[in-house]
PDB file of N, CA, C and O in Angstrom:
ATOM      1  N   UNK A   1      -9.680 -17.341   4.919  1.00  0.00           N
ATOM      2  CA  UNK A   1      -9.640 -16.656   3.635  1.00  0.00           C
ATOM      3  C   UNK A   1     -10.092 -17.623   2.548  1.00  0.00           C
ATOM      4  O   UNK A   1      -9.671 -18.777   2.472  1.00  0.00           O
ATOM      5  N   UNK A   2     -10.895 -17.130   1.787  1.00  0.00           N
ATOM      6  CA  UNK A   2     -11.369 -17.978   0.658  1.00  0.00           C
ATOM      7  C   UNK A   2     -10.566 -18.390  -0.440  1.00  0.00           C
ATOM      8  O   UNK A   2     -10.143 -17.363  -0.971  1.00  0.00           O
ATOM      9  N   UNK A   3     -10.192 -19.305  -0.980  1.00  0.00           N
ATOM     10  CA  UNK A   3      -9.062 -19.170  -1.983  1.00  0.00           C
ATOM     11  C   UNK A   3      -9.791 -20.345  -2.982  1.00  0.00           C
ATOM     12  O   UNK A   3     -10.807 -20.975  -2.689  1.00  0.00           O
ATOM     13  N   UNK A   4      -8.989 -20.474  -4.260  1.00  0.00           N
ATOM     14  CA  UNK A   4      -9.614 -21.601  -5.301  1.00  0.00           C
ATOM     15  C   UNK A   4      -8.187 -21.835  -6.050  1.00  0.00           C
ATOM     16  O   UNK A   4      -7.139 -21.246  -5.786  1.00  0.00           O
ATOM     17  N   UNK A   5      -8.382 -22.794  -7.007  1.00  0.00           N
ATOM     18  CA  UNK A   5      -6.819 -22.612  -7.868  1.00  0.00           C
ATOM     19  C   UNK A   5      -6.360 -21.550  -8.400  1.00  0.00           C
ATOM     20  O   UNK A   5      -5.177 -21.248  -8.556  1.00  0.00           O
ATOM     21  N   UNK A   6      -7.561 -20.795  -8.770  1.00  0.00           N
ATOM     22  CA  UNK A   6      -6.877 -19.550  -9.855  1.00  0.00           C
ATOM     23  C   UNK A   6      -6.342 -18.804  -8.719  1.00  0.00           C
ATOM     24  O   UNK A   6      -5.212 -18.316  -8.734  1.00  0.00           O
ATOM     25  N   UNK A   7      -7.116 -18.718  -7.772  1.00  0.00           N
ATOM     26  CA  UNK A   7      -6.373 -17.459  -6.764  1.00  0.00           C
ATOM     27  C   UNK A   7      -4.793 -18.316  -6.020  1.00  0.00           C
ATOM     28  O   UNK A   7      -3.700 -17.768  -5.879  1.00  0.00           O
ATOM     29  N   UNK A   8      -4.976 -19.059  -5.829  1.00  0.00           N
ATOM     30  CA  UNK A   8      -3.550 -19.980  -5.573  1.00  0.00           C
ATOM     31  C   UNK A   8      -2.479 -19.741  -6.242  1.00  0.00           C
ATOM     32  O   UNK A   8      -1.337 -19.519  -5.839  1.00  0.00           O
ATOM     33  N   UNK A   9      -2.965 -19.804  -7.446  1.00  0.00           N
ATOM     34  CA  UNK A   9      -2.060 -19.755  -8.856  1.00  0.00           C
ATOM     35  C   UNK A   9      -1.520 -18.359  -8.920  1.00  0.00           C
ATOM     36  O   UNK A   9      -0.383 -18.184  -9.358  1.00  0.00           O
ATOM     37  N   UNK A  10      -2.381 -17.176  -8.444  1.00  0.00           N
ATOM     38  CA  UNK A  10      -1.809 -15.991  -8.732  1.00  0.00           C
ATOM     39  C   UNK A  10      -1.315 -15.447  -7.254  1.00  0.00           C
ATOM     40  O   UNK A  10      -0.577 -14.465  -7.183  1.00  0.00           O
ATOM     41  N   UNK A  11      -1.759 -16.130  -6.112  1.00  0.00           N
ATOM     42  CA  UNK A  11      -0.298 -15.963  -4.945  1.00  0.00           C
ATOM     43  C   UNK A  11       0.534 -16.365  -5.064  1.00  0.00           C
ATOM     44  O   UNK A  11       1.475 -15.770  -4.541  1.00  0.00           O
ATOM     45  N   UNK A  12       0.912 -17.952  -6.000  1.00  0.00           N
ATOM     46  CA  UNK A  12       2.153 -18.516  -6.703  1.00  0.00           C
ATOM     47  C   UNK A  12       2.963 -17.475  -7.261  1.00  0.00           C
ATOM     48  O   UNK A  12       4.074 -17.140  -6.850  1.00  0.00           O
ATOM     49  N   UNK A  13       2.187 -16.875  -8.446  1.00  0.00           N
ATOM     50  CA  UNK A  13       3.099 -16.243  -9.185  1.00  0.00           C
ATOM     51  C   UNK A  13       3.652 -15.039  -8.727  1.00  0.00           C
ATOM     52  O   UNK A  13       4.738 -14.621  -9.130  1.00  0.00           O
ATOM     53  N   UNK A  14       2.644 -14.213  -7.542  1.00  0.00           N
ATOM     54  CA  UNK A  14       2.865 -13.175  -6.892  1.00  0.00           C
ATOM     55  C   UNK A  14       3.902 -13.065  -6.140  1.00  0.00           C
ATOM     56  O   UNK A  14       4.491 -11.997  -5.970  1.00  0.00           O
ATOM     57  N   UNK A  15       4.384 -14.671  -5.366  1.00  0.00           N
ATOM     58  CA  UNK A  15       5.175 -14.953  -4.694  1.00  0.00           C
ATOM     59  C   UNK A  15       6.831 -14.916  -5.364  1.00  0.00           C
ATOM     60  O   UNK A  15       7.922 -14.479  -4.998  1.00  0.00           O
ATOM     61  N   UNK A  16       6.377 -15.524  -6.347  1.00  0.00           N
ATOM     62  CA  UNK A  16       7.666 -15.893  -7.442  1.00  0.00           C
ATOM     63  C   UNK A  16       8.233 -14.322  -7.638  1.00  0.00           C
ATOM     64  O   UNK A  16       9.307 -13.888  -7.222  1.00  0.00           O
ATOM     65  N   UNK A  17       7.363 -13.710  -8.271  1.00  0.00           N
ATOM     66  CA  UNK A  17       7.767 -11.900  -8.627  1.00  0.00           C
ATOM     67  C   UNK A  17       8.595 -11.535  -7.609  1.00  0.00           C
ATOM     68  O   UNK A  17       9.820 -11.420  -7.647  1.00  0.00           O
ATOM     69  N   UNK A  18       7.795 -11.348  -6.627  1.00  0.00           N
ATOM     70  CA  UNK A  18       8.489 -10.648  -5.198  1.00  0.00           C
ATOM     71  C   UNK A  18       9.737 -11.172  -4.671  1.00  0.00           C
ATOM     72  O   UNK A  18      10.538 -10.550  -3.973  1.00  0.00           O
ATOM     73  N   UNK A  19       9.814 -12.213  -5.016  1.00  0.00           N
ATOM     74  CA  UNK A  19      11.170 -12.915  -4.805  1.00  0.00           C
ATOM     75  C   UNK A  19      12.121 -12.792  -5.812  1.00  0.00           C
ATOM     76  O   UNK A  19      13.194 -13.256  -5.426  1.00  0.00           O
ATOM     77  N   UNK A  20      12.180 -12.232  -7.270  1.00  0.00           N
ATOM     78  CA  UNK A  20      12.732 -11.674  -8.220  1.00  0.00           C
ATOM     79  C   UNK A  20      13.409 -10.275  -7.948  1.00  0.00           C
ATOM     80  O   UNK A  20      14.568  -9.948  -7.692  1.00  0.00           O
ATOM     81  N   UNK A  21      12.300  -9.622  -8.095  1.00  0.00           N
ATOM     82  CA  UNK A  21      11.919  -8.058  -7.475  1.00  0.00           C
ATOM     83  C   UNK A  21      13.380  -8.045  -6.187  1.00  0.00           C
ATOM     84  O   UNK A  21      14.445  -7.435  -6.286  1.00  0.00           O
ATOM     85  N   UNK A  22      12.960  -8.838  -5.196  1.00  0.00           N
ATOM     86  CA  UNK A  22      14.223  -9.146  -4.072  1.00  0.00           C
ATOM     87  C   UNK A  22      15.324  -9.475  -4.680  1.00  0.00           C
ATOM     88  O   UNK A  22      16.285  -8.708  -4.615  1.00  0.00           O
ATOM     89  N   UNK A  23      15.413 -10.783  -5.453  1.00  0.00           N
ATOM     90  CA  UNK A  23      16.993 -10.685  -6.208  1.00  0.00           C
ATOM     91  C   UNK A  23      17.664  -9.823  -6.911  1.00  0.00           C
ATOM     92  O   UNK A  23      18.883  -9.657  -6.958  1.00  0.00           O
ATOM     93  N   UNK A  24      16.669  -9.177  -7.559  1.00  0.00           N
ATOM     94  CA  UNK A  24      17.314  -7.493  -7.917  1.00  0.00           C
ATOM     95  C   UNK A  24      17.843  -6.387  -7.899  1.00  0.00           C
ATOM     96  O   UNK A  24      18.501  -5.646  -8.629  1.00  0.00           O
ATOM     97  N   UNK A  25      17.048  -6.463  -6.044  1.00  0.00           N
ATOM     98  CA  UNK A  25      17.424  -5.552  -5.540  1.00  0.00           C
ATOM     99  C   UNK A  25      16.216  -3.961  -5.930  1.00  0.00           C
ATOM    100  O   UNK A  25      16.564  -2.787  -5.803  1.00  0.00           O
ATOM    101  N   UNK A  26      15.186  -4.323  -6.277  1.00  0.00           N
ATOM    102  CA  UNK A  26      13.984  -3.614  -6.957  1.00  0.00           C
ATOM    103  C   UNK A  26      12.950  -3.314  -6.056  1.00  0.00           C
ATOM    104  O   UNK A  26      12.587  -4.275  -5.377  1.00  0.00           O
ATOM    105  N   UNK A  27      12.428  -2.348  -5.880  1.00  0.00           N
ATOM    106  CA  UNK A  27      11.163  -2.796  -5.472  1.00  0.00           C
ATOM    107  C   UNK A  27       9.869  -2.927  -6.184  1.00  0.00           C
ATOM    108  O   UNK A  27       9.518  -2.501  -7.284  1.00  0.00           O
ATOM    109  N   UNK A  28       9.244  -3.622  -5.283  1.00  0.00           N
ATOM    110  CA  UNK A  28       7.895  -4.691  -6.164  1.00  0.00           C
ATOM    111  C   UNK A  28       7.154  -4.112  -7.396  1.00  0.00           C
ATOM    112  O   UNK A  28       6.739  -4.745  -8.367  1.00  0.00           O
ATOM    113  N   UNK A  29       7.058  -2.562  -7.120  1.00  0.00           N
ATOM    114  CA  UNK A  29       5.736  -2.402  -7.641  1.00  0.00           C
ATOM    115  C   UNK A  29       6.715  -1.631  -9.492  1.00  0.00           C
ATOM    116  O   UNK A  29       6.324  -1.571 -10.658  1.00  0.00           O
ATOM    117  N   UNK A  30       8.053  -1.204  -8.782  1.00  0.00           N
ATOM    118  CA  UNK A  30       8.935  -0.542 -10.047  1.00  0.00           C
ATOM    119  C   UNK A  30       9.174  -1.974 -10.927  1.00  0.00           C
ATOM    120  O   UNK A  30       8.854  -1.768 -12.098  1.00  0.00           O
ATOM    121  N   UNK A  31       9.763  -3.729 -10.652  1.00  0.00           N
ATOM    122  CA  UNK A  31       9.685  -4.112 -10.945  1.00  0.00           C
ATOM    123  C   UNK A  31       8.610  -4.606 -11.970  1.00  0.00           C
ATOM    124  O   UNK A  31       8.974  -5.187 -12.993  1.00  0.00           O
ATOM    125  N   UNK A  32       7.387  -4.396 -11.721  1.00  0.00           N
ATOM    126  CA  UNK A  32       6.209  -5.192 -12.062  1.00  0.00           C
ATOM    127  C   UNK A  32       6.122  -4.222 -13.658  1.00  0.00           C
ATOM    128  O   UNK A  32       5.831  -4.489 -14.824  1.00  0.00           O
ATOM    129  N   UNK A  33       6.498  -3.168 -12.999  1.00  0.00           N
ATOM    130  CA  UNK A  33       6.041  -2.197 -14.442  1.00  0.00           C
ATOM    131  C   UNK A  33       7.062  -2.477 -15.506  1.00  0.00           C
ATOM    132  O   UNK A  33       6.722  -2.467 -16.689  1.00  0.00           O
ATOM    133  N   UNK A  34       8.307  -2.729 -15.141  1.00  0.00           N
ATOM    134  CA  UNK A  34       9.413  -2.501 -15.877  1.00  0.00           C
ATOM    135  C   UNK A  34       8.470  -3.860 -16.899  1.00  0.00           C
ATOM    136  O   UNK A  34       7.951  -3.647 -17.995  1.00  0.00           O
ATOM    137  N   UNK A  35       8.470  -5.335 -16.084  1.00  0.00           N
ATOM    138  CA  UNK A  35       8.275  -6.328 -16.779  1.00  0.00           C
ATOM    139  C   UNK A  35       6.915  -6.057 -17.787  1.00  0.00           C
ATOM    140  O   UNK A  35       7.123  -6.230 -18.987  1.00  0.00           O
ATOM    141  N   UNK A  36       5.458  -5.619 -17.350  1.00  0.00           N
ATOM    142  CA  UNK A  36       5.144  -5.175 -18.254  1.00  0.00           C
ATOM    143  C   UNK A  36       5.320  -4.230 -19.146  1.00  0.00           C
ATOM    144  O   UNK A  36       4.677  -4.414 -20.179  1.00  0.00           O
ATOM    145  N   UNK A  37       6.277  -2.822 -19.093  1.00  0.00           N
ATOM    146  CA  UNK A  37       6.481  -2.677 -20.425  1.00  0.00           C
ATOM    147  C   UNK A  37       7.387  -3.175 -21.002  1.00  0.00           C
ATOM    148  O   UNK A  37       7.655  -2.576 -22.044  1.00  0.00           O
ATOM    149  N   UNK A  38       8.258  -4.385 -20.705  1.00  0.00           N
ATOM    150  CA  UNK A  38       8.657  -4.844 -21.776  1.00  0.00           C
ATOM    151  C   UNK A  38       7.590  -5.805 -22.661  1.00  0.00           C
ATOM    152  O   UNK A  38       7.603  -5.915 -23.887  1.00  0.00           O
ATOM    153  N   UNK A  39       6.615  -6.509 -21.681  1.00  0.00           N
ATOM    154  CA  UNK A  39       5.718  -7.489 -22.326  1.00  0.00           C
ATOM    155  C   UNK A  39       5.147  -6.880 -23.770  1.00  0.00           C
ATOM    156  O   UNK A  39       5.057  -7.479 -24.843  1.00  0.00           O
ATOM    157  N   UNK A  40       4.622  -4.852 -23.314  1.00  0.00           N
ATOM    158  CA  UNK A  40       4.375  -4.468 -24.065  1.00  0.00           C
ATOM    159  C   UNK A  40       5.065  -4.674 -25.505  1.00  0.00           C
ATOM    160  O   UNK A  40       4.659  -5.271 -26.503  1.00  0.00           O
ATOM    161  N   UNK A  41       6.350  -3.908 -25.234  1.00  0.00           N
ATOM    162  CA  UNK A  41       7.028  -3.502 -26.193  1.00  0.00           C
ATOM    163  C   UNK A  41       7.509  -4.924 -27.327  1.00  0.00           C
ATOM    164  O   UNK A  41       7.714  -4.797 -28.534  1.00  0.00           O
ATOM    165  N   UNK A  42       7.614  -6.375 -26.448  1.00  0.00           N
ATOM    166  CA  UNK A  42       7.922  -7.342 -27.346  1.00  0.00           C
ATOM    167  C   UNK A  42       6.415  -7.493 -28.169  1.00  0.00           C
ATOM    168  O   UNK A  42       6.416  -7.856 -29.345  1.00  0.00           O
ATOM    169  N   UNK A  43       5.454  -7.261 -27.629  1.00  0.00           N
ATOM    170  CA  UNK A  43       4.060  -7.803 -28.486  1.00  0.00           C
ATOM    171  C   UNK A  43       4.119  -6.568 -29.302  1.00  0.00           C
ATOM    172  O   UNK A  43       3.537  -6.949 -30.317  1.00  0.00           O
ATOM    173  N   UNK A  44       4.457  -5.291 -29.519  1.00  0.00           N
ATOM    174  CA  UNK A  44       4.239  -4.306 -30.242  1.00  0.00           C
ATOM    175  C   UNK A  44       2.710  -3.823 -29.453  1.00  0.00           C
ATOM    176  O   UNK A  44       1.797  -3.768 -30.277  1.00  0.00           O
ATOM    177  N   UNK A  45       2.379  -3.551 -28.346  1.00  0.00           N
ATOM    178  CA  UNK A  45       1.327  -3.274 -27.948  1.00  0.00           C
ATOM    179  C   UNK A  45       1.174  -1.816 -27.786  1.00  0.00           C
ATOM    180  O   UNK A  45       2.287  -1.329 -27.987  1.00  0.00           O
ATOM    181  N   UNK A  46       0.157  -0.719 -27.468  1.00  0.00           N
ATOM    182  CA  UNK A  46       0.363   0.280 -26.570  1.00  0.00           C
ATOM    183  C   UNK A  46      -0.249   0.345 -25.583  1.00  0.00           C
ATOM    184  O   UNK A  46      -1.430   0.031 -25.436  1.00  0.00           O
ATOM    185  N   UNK A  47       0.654   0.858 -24.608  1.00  0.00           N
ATOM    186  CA  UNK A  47       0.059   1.055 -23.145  1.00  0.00           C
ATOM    187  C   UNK A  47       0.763   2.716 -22.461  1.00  0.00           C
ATOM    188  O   UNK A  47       1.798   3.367 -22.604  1.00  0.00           O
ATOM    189  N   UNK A  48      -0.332   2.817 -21.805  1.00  0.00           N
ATOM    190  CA  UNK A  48      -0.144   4.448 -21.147  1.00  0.00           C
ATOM    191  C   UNK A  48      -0.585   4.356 -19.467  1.00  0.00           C
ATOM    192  O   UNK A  48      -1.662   4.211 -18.888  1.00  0.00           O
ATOM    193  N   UNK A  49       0.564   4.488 -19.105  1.00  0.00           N
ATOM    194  CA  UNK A  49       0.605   4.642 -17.476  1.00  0.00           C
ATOM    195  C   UNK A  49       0.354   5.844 -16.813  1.00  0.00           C
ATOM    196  O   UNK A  49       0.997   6.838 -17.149  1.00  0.00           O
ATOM    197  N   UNK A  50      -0.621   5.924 -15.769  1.00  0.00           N
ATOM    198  CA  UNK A  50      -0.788   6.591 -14.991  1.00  0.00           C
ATOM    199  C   UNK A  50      -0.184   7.517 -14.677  1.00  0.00           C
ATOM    200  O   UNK A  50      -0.328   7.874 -15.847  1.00  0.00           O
ATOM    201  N   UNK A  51       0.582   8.588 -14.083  1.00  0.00           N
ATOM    202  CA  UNK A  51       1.468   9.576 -13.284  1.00  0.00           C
ATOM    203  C   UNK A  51       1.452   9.550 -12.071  1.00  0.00           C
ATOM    204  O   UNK A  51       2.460   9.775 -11.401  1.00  0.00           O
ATOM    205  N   UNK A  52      -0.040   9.188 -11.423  1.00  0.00           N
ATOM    206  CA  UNK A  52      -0.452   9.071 -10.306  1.00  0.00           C
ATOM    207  C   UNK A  52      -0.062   7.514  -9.646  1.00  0.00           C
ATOM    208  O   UNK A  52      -0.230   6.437 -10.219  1.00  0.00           O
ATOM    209  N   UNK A  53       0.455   7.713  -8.399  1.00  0.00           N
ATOM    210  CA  UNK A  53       0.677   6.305  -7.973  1.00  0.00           C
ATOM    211  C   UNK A  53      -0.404   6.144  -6.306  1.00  0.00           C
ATOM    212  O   UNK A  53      -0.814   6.956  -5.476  1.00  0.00           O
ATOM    213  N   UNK A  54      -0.456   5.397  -6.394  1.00  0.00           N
ATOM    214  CA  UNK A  54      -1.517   4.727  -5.313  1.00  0.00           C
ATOM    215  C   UNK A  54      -2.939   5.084  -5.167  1.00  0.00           C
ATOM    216  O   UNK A  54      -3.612   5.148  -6.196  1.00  0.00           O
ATOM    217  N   UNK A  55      -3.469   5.317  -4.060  1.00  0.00           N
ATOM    218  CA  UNK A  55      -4.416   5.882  -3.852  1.00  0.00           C
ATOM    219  C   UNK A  55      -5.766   5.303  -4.368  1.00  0.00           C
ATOM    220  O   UNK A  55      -5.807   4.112  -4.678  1.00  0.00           O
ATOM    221  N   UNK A  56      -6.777   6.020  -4.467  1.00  0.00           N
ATOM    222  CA  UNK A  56      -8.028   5.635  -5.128  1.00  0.00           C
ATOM    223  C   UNK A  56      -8.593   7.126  -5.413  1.00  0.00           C
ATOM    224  O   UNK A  56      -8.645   8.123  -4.693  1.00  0.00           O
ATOM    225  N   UNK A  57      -8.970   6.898  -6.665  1.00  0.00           N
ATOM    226  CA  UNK A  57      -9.939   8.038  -6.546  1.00  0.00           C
ATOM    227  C   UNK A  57     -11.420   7.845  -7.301  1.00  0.00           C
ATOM    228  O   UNK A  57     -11.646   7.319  -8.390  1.00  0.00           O
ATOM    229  N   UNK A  58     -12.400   8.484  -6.296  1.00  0.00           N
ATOM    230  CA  UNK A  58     -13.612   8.277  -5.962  1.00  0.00           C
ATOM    231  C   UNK A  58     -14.189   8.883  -7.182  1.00  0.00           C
ATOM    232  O   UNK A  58     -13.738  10.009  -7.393  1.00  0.00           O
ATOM    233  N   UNK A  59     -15.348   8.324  -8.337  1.00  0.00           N
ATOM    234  CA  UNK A  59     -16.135   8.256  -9.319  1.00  0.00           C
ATOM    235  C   UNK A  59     -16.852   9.680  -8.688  1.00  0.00           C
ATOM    236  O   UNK A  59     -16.837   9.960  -7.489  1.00  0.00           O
ATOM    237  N   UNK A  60     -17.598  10.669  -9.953  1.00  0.00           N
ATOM    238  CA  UNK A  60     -17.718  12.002  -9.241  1.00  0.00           C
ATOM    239  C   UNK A  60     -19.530  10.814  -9.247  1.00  0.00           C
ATOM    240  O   UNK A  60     -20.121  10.891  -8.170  1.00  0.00           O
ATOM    241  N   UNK A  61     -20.051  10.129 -10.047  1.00  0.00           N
ATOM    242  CA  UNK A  61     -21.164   9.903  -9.376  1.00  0.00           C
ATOM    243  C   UNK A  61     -21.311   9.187  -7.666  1.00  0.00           C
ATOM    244  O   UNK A  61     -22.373   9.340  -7.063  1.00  0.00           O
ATOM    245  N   UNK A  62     -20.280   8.515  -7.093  1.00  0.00           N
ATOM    246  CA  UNK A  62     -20.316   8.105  -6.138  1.00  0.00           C
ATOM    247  C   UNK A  62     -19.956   8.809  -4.567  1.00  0.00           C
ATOM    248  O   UNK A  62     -19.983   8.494  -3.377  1.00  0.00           O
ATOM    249  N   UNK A  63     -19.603   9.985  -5.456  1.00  0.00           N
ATOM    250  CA  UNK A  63     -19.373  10.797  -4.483  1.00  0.00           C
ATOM    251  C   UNK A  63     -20.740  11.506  -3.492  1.00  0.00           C
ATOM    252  O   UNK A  63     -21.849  11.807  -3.933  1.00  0.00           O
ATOM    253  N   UNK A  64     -20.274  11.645  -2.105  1.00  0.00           N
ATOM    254  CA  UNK A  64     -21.461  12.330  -0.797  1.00  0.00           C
ATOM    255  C   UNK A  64     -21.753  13.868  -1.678  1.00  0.00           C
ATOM    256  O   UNK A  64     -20.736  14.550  -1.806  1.00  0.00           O
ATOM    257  N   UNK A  65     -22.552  14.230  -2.053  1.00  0.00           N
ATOM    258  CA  UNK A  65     -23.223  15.344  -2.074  1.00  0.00           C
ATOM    259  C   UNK A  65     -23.722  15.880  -1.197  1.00  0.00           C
ATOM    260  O   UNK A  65     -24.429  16.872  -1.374  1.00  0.00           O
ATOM    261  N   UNK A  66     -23.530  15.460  -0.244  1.00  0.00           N
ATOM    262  CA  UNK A  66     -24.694  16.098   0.905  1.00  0.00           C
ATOM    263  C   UNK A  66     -24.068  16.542   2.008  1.00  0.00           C
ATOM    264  O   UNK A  66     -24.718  17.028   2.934  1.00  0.00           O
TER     265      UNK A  66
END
């Protein structure tokens, strides 16, 4: 696997979360949001979340026509 510092740095921190997330008693992905909207809410930022969770959905130009 290819890796460099920055990507190091953000399995570091990825690692650190998930191990939070675990002391909590949370899971990962409810954790992650909670912490950014608070990030939001201390900077006075706005942010608007999805409804939809996972998945992908496919660009209508990239889509098979055929």
């Amino acid at each position: 696997m290819y890796t460099n510092e920055l990507l190091q740095e953000k399995y570091n921190v990825q690692k650190k979360l998930n191990k939070q997330a675990e002391d909590s008693n949370e899971d990962y992905s409810y954790f992650i949001e909670s912490q950014v909207r608070s990030l939001f809410q201390k900077k006075a930022w706005n942010i608007n979340f999805s409804k939809r969770k996972g998945e992908y959905i496919e660009n209508s130009s990239q889509k098979n026509t055929g």
